[in-house]
C-alpha positions in Angstrom: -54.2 74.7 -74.2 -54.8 78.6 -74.0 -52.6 81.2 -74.1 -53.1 82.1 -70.9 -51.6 78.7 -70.2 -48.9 78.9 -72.3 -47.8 81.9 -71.8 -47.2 80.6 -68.2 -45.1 77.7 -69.3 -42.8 79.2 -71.0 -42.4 81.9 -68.5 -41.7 78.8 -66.3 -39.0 77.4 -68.5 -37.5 80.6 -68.9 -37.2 81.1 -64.6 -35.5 77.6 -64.8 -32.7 78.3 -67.2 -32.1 81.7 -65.6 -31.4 79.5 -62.3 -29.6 77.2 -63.9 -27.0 79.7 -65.3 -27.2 82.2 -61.8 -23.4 82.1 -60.8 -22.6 81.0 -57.4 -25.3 77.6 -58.1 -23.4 74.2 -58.6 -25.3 71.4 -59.4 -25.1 68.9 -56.8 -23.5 65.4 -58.2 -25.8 62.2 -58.1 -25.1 59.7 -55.8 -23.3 56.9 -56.9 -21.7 53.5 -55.7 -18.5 54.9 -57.0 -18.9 58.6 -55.7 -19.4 56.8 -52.4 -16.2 54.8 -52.1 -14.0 57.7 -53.2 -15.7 59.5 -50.4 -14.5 56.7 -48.0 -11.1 56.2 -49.3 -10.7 59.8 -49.2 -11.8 60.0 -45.1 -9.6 57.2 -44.6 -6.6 58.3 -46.1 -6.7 61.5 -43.9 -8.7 60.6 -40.1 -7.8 56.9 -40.9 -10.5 53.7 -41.1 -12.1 54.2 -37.4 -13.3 57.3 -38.5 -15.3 55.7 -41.7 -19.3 55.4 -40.7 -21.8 55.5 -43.1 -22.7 59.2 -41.3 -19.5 60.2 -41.6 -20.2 59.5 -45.2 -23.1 61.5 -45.6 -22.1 64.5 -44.1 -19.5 64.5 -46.7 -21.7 64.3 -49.3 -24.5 66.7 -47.9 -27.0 64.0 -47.7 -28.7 61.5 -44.9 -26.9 58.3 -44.5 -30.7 56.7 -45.6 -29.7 58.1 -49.5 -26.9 56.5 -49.2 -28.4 53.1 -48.2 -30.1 52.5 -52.3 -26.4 52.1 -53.2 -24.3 50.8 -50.5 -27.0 48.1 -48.4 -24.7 48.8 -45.2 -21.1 49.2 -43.5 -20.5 45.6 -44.3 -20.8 45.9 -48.4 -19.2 49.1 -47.9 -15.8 47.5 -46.5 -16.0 44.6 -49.3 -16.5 47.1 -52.1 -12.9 49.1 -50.3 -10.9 45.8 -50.2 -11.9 45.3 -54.2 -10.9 48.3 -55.2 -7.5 47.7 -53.6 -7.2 44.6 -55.1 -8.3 45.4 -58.7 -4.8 47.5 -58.5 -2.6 44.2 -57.6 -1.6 42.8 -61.1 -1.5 39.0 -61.7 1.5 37.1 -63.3 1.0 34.4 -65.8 1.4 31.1 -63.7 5.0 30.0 -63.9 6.0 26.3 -62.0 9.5 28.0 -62.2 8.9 31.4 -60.2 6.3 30.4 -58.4 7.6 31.4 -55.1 8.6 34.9 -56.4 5.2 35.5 -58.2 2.9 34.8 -55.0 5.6 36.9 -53.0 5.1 39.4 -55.5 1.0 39.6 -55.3 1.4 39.3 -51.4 3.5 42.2 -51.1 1.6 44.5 -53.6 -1.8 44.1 -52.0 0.3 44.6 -48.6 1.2 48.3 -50.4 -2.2 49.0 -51.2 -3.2 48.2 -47.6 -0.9 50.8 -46.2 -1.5 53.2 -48.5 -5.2 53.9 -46.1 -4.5 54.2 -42.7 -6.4 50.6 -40.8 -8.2 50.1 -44.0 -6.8 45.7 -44.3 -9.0 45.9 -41.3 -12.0 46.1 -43.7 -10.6 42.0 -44.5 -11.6 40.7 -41.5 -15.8 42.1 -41.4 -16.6 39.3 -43.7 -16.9 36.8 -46.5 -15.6 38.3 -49.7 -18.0 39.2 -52.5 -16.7 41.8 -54.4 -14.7 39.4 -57.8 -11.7 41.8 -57.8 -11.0 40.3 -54.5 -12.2 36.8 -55.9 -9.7 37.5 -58.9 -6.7 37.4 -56.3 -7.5 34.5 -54.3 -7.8 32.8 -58.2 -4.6 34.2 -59.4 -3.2 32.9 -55.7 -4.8 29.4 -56.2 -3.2 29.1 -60.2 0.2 29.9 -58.9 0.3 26.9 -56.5 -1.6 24.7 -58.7 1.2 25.2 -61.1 3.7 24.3 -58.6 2.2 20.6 -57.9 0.6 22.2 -54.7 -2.7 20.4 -53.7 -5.4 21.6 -53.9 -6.6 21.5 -50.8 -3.5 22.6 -49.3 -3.4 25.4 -51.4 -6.7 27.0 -50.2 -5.5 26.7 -46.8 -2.3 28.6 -47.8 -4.0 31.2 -49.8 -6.3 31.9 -47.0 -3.9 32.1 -44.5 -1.4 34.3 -46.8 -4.7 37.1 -46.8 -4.8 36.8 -43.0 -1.2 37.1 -42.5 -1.2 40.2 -45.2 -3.8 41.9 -43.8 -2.7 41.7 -39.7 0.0 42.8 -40.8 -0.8 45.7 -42.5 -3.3 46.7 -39.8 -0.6 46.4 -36.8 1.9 48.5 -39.6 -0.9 51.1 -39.8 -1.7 51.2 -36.0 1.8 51.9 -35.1 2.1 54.2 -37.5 -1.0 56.4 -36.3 -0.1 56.1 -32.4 3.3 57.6 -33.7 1.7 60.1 -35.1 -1.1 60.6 -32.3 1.2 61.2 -29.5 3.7 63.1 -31.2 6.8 61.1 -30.8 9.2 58.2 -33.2 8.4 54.4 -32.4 11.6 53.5 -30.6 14.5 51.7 -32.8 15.4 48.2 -32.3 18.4 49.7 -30.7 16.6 51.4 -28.1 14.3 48.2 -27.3 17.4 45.7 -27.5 19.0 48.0 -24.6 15.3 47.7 -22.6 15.1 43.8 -22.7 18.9 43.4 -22.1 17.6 45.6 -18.6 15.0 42.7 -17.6 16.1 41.0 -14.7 18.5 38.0 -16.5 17.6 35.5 -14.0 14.1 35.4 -14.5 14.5 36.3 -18.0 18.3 34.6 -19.3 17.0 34.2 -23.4 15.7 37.3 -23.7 18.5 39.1 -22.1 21.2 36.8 -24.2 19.5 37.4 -27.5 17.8 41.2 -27.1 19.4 42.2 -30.6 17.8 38.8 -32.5 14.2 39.4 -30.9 14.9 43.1 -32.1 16.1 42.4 -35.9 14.3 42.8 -39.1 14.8 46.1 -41.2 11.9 47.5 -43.2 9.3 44.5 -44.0 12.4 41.8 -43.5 9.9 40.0 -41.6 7.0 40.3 -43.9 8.9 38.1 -46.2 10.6 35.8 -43.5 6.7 34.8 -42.5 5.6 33.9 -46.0 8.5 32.4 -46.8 7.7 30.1 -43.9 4.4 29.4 -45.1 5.7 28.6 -48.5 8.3 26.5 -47.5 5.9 24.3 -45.5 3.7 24.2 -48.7 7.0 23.0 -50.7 7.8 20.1 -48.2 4.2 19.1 -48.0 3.5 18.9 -52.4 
């Protein structure tokens, strides 16, 4: 090596520091698979889960949505990786034959919290098959808490996987409502207000309705979140 060509190198190394510490120069964060579900979540939680793309994603991160493709393969993976991380924050009880009931109430209505918490995002549930094992680590923990009841085992599946249908349809219609509140600017009515509409429907061509306008109108808070799975587990109970 001459000096000639030294001399040049470490003039070269010297430039780089000097733009490394220029003020006003941030260096840019790798992509990651982590980096890029925080990004979704974060979209979500503020324009809600229509708004997620993969170029919505991208602009957020100053990049093309191709960069983005050697870590997430496509919208699909995307979605499953969003359910898990909601799911790896519903804790699991230890199996009890005597609480049973309680216990998968208690896992259906915390992964129904983490659902609302993103604006549309149980909507992600329906795309396709599960991958992601934080999401297989709740359908586990489900399956354990009706095999310790007596449940069979067939049975249970079918229960479990209608529980995650029921949780998630209902968290997307919660979430729906909730934006077209807030999209055209006014309150849902109150069940007061809609008793008084169907008690207005014509009671000859409509007499249930009109006599029982306050029942089809009940159910404070998620009153009938619980009155549905309490169905469903009821129907297991008879059936063990």
């Amino acid at each position: 090596m001459t000096d000639r060509t030294s001399a040049q190198e470490r003039w070269a190394e010297r430039v780089a520091a000097l733009e490394k510490a220029a003020p006003g120069r941030t260096r840019k964060e790798p992509l990651s698979t982590e980096r890029i579900v925080d990004v979704a979540f974060d979209i979500i939680e503020s324009e809600g889960f229509d708004a997620l793309t993969m170029r919505r994603i991208a602009v957020t991160l100053e990049t093309g949505p191709a960069s983005l493709y050697a870590h997430v393969r496509n919208k699909a993976q995307l979605d499953d990786l969003l359910i898990g991380r909601l799911c790896a924050a519903v804790p699991l009880p230890e199996p009890s034959a005597a609480d049973w009931r309680e216990q998968f109430f208690g896992v259906c209505r915390r992964l129904r919290d983490e659902y609302l918490r993103y604006p549309g995002i149980s909507a992600a549930a329906f795309t396709a098959a599960p991958h992601s094992l934080e999401t297989m680590r709740i359908s586990e923990g489900l399956l354990s808490i009706l095999l310790v009841a007596g449940v069979d085992p067939n049975r249970a599946a079918w229960t479990i996987d209608a529980a995650f249908l029921y949780v998630s349809a209902y968290s997307l219609e919660h979430s729906l409502r909730a934006q077209a509140e807030e999209r055209d600017g006014e309150p849902a009515r109150d069940a007061g207000e809609l008793a008084e509409r169907l008690r207005m429907l014509p009671p000859a061509l409509f007499p249930n309705t009109v006599a029982h306008a306050d029942s089809l109108t009940s159910g404070r808070g998620h009153e009938r979140f619980d009155f549905t799975l309490d169905l469903l587990l009821r129907g297991v109970a008879d059936g063990r």
